[in-house]
C-alpha positions as CSV (number, residue, x, y, z in Angstrom):
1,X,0.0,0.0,0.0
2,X,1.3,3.6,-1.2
3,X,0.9,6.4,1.9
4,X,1.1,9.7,-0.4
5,X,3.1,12.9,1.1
6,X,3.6,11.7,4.5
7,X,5.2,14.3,6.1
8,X,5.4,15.3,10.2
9,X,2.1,17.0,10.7
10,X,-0.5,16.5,12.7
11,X,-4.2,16.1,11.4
12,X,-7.2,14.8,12.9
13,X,-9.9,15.1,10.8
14,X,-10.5,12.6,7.9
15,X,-12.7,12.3,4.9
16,X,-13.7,8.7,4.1
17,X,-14.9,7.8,0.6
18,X,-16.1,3.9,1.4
19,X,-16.6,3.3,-1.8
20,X,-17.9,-0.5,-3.2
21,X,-14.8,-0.5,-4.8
22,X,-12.4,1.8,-3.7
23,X,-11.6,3.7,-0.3
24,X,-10.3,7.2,-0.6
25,X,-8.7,8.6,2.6
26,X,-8.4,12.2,2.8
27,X,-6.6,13.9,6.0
28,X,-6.8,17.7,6.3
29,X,-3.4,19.7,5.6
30,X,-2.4,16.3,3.6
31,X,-4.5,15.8,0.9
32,X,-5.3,12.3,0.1
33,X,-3.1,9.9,1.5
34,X,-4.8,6.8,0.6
35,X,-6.5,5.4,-2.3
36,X,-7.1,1.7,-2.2
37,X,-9.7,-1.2,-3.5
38,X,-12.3,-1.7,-0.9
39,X,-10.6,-5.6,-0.3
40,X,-9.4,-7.9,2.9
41,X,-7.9,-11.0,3.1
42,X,-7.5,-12.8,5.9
43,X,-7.8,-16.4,7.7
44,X,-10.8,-17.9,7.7
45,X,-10.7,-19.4,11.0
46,X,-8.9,-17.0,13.0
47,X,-9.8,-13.9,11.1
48,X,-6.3,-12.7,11.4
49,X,-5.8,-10.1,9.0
50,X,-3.4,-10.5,6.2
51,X,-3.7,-8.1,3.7
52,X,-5.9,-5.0,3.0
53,X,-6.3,-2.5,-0.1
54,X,-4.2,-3.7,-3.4
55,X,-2.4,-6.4,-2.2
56,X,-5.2,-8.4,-0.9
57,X,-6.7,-7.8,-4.6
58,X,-4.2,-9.7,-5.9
59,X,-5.4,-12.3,-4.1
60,X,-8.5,-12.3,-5.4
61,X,-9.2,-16.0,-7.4
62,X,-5.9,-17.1,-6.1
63,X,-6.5,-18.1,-2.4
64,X,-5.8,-21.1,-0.8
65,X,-9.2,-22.9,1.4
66,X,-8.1,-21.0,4.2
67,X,-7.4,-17.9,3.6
68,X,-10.7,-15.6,2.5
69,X,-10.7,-12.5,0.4
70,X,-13.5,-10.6,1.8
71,X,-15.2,-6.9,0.2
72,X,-16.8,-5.5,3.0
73,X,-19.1,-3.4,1.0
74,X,-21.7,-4.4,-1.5
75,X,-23.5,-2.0,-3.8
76,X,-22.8,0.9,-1.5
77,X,-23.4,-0.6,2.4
78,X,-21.7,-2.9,5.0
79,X,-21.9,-6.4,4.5
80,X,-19.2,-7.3,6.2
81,X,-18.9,-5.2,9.5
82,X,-15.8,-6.9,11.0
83,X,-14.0,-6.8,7.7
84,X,-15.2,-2.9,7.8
85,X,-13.7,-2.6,10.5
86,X,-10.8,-4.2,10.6
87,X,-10.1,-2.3,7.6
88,X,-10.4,1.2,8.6
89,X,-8.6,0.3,11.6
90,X,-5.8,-0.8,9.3
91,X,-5.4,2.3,8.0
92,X,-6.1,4.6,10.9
93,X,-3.1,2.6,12.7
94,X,-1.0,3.2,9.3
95,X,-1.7,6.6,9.2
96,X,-1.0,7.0,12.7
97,X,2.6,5.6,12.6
98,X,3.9,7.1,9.4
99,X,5.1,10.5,10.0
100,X,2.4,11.4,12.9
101,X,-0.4,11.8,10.4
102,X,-2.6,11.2,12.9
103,X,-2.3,11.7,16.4
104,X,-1.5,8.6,18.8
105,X,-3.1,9.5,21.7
106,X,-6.7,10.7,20.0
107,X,-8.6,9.4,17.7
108,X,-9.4,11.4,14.2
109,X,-12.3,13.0,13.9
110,X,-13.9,11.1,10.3
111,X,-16.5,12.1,8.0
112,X,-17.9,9.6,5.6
113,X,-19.6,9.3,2.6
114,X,-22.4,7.0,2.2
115,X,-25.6,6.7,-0.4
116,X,-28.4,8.2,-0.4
117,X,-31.1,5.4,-0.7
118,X,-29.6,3.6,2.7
119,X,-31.7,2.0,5.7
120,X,-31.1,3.6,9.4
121,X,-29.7,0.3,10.3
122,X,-26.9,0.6,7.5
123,X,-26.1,3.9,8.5
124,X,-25.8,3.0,11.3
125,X,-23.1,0.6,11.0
126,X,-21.1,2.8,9.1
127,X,-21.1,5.1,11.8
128,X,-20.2,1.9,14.4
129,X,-17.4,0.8,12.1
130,X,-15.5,4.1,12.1
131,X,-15.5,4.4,15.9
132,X,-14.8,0.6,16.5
133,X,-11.9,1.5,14.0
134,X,-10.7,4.1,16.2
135,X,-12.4,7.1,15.2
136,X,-13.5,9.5,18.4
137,X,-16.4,10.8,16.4
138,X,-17.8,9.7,13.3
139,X,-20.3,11.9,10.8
140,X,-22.3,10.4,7.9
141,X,-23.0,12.7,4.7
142,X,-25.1,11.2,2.0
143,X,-22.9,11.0,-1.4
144,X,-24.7,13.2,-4.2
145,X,-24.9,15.8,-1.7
146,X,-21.0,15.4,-1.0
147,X,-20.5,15.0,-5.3
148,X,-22.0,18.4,-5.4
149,X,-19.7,20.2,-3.3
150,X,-16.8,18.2,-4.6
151,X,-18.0,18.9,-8.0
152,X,-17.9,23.1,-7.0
153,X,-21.8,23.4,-7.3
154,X,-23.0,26.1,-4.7
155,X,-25.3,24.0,-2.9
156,X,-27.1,26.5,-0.6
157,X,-28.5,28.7,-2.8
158,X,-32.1,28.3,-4.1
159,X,-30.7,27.0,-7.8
160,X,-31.4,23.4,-9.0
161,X,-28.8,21.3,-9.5
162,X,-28.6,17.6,-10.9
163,X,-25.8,15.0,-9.9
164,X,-25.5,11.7,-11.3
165,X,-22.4,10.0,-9.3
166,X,-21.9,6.6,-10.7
167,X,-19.7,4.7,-8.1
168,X,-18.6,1.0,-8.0
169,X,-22.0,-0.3,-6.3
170,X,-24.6,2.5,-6.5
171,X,-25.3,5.3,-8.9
172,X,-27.0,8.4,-6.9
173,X,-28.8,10.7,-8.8
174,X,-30.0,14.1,-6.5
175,X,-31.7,17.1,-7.4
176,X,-30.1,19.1,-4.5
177,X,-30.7,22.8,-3.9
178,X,-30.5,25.2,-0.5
179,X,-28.1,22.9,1.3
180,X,-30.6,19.6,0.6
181,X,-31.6,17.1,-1.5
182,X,-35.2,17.9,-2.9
183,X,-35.4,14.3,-4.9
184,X,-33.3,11.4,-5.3
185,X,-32.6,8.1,-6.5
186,X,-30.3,5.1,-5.3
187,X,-30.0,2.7,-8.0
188,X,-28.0,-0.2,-6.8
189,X,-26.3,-0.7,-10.6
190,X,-23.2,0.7,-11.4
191,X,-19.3,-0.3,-12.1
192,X,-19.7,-3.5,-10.8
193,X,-22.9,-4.8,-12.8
194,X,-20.7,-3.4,-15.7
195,X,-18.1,-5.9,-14.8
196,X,-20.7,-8.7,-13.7
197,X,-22.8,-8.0,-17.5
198,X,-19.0,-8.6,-19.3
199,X,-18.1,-12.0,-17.5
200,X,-22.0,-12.9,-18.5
201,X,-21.9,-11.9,-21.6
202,X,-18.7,-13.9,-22.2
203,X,-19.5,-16.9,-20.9
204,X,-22.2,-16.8,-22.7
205,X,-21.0,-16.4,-26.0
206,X,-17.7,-17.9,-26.0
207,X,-18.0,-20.0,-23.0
208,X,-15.0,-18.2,-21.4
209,X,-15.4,-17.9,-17.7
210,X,-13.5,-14.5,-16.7
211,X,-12.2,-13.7,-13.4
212,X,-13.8,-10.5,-11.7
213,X,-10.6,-8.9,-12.1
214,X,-9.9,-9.5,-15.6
215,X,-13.6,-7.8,-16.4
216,X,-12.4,-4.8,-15.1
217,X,-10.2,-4.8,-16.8
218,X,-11.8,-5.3,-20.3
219,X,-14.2,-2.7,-18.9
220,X,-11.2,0.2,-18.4
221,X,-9.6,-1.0,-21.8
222,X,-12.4,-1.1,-24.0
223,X,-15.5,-0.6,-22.5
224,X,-17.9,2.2,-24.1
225,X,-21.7,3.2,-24.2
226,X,-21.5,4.4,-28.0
227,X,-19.1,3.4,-30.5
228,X,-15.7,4.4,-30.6
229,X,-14.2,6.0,-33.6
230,X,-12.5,3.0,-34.5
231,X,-13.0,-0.4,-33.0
232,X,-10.7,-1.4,-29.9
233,X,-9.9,-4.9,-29.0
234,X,-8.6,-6.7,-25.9
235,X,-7.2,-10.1,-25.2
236,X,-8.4,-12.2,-22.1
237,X,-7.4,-15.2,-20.9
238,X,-9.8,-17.6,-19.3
239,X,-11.2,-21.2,-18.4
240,X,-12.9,-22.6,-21.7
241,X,-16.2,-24.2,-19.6
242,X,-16.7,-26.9,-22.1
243,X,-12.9,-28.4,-21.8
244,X,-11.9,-26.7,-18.6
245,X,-8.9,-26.0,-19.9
246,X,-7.5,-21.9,-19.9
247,X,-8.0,-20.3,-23.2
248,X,-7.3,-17.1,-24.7
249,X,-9.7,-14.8,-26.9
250,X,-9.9,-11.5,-28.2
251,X,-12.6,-9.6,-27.8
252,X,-13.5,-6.5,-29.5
253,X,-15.5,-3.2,-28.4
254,X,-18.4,-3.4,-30.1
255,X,-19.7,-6.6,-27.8
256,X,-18.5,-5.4,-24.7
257,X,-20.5,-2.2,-25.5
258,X,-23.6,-4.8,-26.2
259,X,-22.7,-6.5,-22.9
260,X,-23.0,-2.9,-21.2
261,X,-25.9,-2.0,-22.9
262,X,-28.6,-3.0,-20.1
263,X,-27.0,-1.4,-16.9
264,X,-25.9,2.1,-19.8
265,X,-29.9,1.9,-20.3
266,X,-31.1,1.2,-16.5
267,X,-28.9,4.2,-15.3
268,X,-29.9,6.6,-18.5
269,X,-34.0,5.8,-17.5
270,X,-33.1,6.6,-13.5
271,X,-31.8,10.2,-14.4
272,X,-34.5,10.4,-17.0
273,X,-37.5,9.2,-14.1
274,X,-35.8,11.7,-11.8
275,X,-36.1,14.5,-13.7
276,X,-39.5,13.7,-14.4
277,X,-40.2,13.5,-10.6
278,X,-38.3,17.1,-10.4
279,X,-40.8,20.5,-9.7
280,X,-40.7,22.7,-12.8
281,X,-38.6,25.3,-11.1
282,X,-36.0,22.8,-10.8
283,X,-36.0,21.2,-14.3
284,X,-35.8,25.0,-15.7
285,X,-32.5,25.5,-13.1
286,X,-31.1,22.2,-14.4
287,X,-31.6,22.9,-18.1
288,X,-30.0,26.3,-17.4
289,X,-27.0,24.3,-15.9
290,X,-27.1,21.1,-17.5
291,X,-26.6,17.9,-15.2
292,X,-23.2,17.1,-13.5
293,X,-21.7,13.6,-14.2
294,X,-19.0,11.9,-11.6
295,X,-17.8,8.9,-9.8
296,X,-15.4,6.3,-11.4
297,X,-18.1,4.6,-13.3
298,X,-18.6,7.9,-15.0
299,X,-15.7,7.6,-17.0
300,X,-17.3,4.9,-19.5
301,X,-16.6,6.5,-22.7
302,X,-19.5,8.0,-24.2
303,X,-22.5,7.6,-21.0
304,X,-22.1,11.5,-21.0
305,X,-23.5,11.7,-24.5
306,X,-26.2,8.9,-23.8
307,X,-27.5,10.5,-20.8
308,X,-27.8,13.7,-22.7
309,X,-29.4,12.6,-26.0
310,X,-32.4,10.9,-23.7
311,X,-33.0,14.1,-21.3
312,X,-32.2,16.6,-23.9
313,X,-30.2,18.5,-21.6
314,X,-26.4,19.7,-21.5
315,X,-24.0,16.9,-19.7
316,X,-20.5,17.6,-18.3
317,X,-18.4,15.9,-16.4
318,X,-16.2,17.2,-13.5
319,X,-12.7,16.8,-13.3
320,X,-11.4,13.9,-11.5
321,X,-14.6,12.5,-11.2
322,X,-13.7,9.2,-8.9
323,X,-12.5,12.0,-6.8
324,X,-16.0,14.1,-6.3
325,X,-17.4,12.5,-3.3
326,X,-13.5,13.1,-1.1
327,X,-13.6,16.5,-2.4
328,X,-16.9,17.2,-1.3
329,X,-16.3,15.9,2.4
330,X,-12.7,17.0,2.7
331,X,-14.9,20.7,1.7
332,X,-17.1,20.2,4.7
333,X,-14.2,19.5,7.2
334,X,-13.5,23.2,6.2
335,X,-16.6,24.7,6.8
336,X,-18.2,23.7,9.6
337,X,-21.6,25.9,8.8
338,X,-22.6,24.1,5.7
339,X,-21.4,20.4,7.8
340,X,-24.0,21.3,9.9
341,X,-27.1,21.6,7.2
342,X,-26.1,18.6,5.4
343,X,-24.6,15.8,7.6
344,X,-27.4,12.8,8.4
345,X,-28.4,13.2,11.8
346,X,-31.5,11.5,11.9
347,X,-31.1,8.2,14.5
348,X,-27.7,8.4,14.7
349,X,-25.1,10.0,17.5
């Protein structure tokens, strides 16, 4: 795991993107200091931790019987609140011995980012994994809201503003405007469906079975929602189902972008149901604005110009996009004022 600028000063307040698929740690005078996939391996038995972040990735497919790699989210909550934890208590302890980032003898302050369609129960164990990890008080803001801010929107005043932030597990769409989120939508379909649709898709076709990892991978290289300007192709190797022997295959853009087709569509008619949930006053703000696009997932060449062609409105993207959602909560650790209109409060401590 790479620790990024760590020099000797002290910060106690953290931004926590606990994303499906990646965690993004961002500590105040630092910047961001960790950017991992949300993985952990460990024993199965004993649960003794062995590896967290990239190099318990690599494990992924490759474990022995007793060793489990666990993701302890799925589409955008806890499922596994011990793996959670141990997690973020990895890297508190990491960030807490590697040039004093955090303070020893206190526990940082952490503000998290979590979706917008969650149960009280799951927002509650976010909040219960950060302080089991070490955290001395823990606040929970939902994610479009924290998008918006990232993204440089001005969220308090009385002006319409769509976000579509299309993460590893969930896509959150959120007409937000005077600090709050007027309407929104949690759809629990995003970069991972993408990768689940390819290993379908290819199995199905070529009977190829494709590790989780490799789809990814075919997803980043040559996955699109419209054409390209000129085809792409990618070479996979896999376990050919009929002889069970490995087997490799090219495969070109043009069916991965069929293979992405259904989740592309089931996000594109979210936005579109949202806006036509939206008051009037809104839809004329967002028209005037256009709708802001970000989250890794986001970065599928051409969704931009899909979501865009079926509203009918303007579409831009902001930069950094996987970044939005860190930005926006490492904001709110600077402005305490606006924390305090948007932070999720209800049921929680």
């Amino acid at each position: 795991m790479k620790f990024i600028n760590l020099f000797r000063l002290v910060g106690s307040e953290l931004a926590v993107d606990l994303g499906t698929a990646n965690t993004v740690i961002f500590v105040t005078g630092k910047g961001v200091v960790v950017r991992e996939p949300t993985v952990v391996a460990r024993r199965k038995k004993s649960k003794e931790l062995l590896a967290v972040g990239g190099e318990a990735k690599k494990m992924l497919g490759k474990n022995p019987e007793e060793i489990e790699v666990v993701k302890p989210l799925v589409d955008g909550v806890i499922a596994d609140f011990d793996a959670a934890t141990d997690m973020l208590k990895y890297y508190f302890r990491q960030l807490s011995q590697h040039g004093g980032i955090i303070p020893r003898l206190s526990g940082p302050k952490v503000l998290v980012g979590i979706p917008s369609g969650v149960t009280e129960v799951e927002k509650r164990a976010v909040q219960e994994a950060a302080l089991s990890a070490g955290a001395r008080q823990a606040l929970l803001v939902e994610e479009p809201m924290a998008a918006a801010i990232g993204s440089g929107l001005s969220v308090e005043k009385a002006d319409g503003q769509l976000v579509v932030d299309v993460g590893g597990g969930t896509t959150e769409i959120a007409v937000v405007s005077l600090a709050g989120i007027v309407i929104n939508k949690s759809l629990r379909v995003a970069g991972s469906e993408m990768d689940e649709a390819i290993v379908k898709s290819t199995r199905l076709k070529h009977g190829l079975l494709l590790g989780e990892a490799t789809a990814e991978e075919v997803k980043m290289a040559i996955g699109s929602a419209v054409p390209f300007p000129s085809e792409k192709s990618y070479v996979v190797r896999g376990r050919n189902l009929e002889k069970g022997l490995p087997k490799s295959l090219k495969l070109v853009s043009g069916e991965v972008r069929e293979a992405l087709a259904g989740v592309v569509r089931e996000i594109v008619a979210a936005v579109a149901g949202t806006i036509e949930e939206t008051p009037p006053e809104l839809v004329a703000d967002i028209l005037k604005h256009g709708i802001v696009l970000s989250g890794g997932g986001a970065q599928l060449y051409g969704i931009d110009k899909v979501i865009a062609e079926e509203t009918r409105m303007p579409v831009w993207m902001v930069d950094d996009p996987q970044d939005a959602v860190v930005r926006g909560l490492a904001k709110l650790l600077r402005n305490g004022k606006l924390l305090e209109q948007v932070k999720v409060t209800r049921g929680l401590r």
